[in-house]
C-alpha angles and dihedrals in degrees: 000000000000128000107225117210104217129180128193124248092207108039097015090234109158120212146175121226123192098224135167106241097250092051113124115243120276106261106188122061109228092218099047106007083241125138112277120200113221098242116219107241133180100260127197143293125273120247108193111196129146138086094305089067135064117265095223097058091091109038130107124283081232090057096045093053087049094051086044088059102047091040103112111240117243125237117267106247119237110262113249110260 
């Protein structure tokens, strides 16, 4: 669930509400009881993690060079003749 930023038209008091997506806007403003417009802002960055992504998306370049090293090399296929 989102956090909304809101500020109100009457006293100026800016405030955040934790709200689902399809709730309606906060009508009523918690200092003055005026009526607040929820304000666009910038957000935050995605993080996908989960079993639909790779696990190593997220590890260390250490770790990946590591991994790189110990991978056993493949063997080289025959050219086509």
């Amino acid at each position: 669930m989102p956090t909304y930023e809101y500020r109100c038209s009457s006293c100026d008091h800016h405030f955040e509400a934790f709200q689902s997506i399809s709730a309606s806007p906060i009508a009523n403003c918690p200092e003055c009881d005026g009526r607040p417009q929820r304000l666009i802002s910038g957000g935050a960055g995605l993080l996908f993690k989960g079993s639909g992504f790779y696990a190593t998306d997220y590890r260390s370049e250490s770790y990946k060079a590591k991994a790189k090293d110990e991978a056993p090399s493949k063997p080289a296929s025959p050219a086509p003749s």
